[in-house]
C-alpha positions in Angstrom: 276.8 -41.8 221.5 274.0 -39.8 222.6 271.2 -37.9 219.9 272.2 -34.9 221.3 273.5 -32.3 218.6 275.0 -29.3 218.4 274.0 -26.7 214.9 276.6 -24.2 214.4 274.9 -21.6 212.0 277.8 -19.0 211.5 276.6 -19.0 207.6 273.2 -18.1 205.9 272.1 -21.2 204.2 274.4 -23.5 205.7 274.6 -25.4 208.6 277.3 -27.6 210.2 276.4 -30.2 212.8 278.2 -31.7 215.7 277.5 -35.0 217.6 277.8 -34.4 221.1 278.6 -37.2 223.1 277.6 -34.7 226.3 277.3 -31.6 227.1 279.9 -30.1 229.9 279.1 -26.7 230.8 277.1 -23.5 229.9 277.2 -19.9 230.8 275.9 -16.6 230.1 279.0 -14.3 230.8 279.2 -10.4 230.8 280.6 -10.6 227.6 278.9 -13.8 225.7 277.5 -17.5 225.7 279.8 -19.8 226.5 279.0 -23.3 225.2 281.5 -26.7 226.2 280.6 -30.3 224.6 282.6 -33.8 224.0 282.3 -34.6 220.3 283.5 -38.3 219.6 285.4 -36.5 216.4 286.5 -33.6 217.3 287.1 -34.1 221.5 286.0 -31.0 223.6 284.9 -28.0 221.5 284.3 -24.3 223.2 281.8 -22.2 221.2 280.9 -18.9 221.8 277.3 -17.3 220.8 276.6 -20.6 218.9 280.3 -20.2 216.9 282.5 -22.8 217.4 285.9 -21.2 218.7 288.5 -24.5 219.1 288.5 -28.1 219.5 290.8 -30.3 221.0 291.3 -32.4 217.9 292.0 -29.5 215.3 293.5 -26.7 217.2 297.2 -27.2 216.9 296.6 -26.2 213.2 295.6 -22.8 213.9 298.0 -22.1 216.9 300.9 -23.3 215.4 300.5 -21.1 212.2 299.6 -18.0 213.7 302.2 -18.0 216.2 305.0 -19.5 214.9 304.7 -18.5 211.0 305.3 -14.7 212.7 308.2 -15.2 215.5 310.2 -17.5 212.7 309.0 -14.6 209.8 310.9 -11.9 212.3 313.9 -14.3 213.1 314.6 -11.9 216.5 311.2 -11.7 218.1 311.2 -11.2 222.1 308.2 -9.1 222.9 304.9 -11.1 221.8 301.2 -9.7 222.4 298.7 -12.1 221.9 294.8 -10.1 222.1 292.4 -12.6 223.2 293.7 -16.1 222.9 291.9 -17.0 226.7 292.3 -20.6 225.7 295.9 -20.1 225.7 296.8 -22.4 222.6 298.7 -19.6 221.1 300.0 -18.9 224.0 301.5 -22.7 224.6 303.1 -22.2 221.3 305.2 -18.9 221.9 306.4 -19.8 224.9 308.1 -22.7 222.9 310.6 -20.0 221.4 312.7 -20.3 224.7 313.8 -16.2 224.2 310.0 -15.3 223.8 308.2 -12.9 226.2 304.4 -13.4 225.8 302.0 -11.1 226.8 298.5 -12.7 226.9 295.4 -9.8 226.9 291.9 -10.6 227.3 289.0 -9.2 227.4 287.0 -11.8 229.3 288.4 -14.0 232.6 285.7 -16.1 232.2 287.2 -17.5 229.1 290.3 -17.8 230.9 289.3 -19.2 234.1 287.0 -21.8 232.1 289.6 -22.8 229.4 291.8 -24.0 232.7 288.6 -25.8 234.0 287.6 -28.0 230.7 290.4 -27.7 228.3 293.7 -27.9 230.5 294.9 -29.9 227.4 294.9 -26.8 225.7 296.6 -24.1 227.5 296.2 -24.6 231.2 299.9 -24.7 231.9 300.7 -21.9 229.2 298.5 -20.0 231.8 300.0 -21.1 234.7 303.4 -20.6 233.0 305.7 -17.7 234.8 307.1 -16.8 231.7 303.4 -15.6 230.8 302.1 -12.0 231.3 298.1 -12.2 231.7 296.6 -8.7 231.1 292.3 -8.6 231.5 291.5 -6.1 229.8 290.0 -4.6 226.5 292.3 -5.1 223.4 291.4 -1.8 221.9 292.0 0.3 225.1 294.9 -1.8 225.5 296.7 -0.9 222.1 295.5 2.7 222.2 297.0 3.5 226.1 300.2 1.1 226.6 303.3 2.5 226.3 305.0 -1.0 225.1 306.2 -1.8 222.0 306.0 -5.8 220.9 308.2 -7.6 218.0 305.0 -9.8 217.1 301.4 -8.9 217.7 299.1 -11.8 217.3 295.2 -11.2 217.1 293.3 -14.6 218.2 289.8 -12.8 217.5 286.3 -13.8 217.0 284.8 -13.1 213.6 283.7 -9.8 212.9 280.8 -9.3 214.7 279.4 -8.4 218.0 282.7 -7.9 220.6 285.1 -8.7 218.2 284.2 -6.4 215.5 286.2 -3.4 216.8 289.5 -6.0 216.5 289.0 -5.2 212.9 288.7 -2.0 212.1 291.8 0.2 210.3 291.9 2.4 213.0 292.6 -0.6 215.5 295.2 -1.7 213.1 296.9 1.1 213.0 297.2 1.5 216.5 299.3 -2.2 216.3 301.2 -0.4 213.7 302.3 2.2 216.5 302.7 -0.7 219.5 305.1 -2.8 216.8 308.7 -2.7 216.7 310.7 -1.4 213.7 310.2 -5.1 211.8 307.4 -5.4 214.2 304.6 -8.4 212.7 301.2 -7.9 213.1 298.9 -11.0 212.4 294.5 -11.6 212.4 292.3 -14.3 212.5 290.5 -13.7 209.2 287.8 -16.4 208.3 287.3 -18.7 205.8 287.8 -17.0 202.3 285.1 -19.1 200.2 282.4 -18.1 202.9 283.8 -14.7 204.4 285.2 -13.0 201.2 284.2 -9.9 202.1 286.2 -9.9 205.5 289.3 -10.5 203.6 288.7 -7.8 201.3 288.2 -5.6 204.0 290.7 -6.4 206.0 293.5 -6.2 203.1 292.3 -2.3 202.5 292.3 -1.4 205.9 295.6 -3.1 206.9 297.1 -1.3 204.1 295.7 2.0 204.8 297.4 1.5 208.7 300.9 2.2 207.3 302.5 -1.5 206.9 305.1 -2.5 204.1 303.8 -5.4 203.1 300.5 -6.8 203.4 298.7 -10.4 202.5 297.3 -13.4 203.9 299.0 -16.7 204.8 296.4 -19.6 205.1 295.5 -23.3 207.1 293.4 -25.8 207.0 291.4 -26.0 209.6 288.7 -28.9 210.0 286.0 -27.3 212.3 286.6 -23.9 210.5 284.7 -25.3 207.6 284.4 -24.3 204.1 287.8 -24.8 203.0 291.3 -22.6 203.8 291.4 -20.0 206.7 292.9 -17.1 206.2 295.4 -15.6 208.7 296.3 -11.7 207.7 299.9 -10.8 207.6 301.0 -7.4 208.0 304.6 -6.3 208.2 307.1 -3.6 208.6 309.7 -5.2 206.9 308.9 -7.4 203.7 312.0 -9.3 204.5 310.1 -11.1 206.9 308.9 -13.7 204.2 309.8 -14.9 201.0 312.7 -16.8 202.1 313.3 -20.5 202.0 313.1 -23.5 204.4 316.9 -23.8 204.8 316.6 -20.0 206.4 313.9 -20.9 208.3 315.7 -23.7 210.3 318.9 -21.4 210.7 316.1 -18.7 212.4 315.5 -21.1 214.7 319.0 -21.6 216.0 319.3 -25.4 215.2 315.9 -25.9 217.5 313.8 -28.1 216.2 310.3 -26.8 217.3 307.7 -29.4 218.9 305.0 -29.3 216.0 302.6 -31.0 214.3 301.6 -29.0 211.0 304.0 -26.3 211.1 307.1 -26.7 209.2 310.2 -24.9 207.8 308.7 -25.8 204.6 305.4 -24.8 205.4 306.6 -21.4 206.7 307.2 -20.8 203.3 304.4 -22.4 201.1 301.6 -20.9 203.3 302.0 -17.7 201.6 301.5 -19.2 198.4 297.5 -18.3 197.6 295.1 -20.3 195.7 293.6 -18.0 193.1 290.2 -17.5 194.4 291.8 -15.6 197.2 294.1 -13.7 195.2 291.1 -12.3 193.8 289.6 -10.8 197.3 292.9 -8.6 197.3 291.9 -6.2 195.4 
């Protein structure tokens, strides 16, 4: 192992600290700084503007949940939007739902074109995939000038700041309201509740104020995500989409068993339960 390090310093007054084994690549793109390392816990890890993004070791966490907690919630889903996502994790897990449609937007082919390069593991053949639809463009413009409609829409943001900040605004989200189907799903990358309370607050106001039945948070934990749960925000046309039970979540899935490694039928259910501390941001 080398001395090298790598200080992610997403919070004020806290600091979290990677060994990097060696570094693989970095770029300046149009859109941001695009950082690849080997970590000898965590494998390869992409950060962006010092923020790290996904790791091979941790990411089927977050993938699986915020794709399949949304096709399984809807029980019919074909049409499925996924707004950034370049890596094409979630991507690799929709198109395991064999009836699924994916449509893959991004605002950045660098990300794309580099997540082939140095984390094939990841989503390189999700890319390659024909079942795939990649669309480079800019989510917002996206939402506010296609015609489509989509069962699931799936926001695989960056936090709230710089070129993702517009991914969180009500007006954006009620723009997904128009592009969803009548039980049409939308779910958001949402942060880490004990460190980015706020952006759950937020998020749960303007969601609601965008027209949806029901509205919450489902969450995971995620290791390089640090300071506890992440919270995924759930917004739905339908509340029937949750609240039922593992036994209905297998039947949803046809007898399929899906290939997974957190996500369960059980899970599907329990996610939604929330510890108190972020019951208390919904307010």
């Amino acid at each position: 192992m080398s001395d090298e390090r790598f200080e992610e310093t997403l919070y004020p007054g806290w600091r979290q600290v990677f060994a990097v084994d060696r570094w693989l690549h970095r770029e300046r793109t149009e859109h941001q700084d695009l950082a690849m390392f080997e970590s000898p816990v965590f494998g390869r890890v992409l950060a962006l503007d010092g923020v790290v993004q996904i790791t091979e070791g941790d990411e089927y966490m977050y993938q699986e949940m915020m794709v399949h907690v949304p096709i399984v919630g809807h029980g019919a889903a074909r049409r499925v939007l996924i707004v950034g996502g370049g890596d094409g994790g979630c991507l690799r897990e929709a198109l395991k739902h064999p009836d699924v449609a994916p449509t893959l937007v991004e605002i950045d082919p660098s990300v794309v074109t580099f997540s082939k390069t140095w984390l094939p593991a990841i989503g390189k053949a999700a890319l390659e995939d024909p079942r795939s639809r990649i669309v480079i463009a800019d989510g917002v413009d996206f939402m506010k000038t296609s015609a489509e409609t989509f069962d699931v829409i799936i926001i695989d943001s960056t936090d709230p700041h710089g070129p993702g900040e517009v991914l969180f605004t009500q007006d954006f989200y009620a723009a997904c309201h128009a592009r969803l189907s009548e039980r049409g799903i939308l779910v958001t990358q949402n942060g880490v509740p004990f460190t980015q309370g706020q952006e759950v607050t937020d998020s749960w106001h303007r969601l609601r104020g965008a027209g949806f039945a029901d509205v919450t948070f489902y969450v995971v934990p995620v290791p390089s995500y640090v300071g506890g749960f992440m919270a995924l925000g759930w917004a739905s046309k339908d509340p029937a989409n949750r609240g039922f039970d593992a036994g209905e979540a297998r039947r949803r899935l046809e007898g399929r068993t899906l290939d997974t490694r957190y996500w369960t039928p059980e899970i599907q259910t329990a996610c939604f339960a929330l510890p108190r501390y972020v019951q208390d941001l919904l307010t």
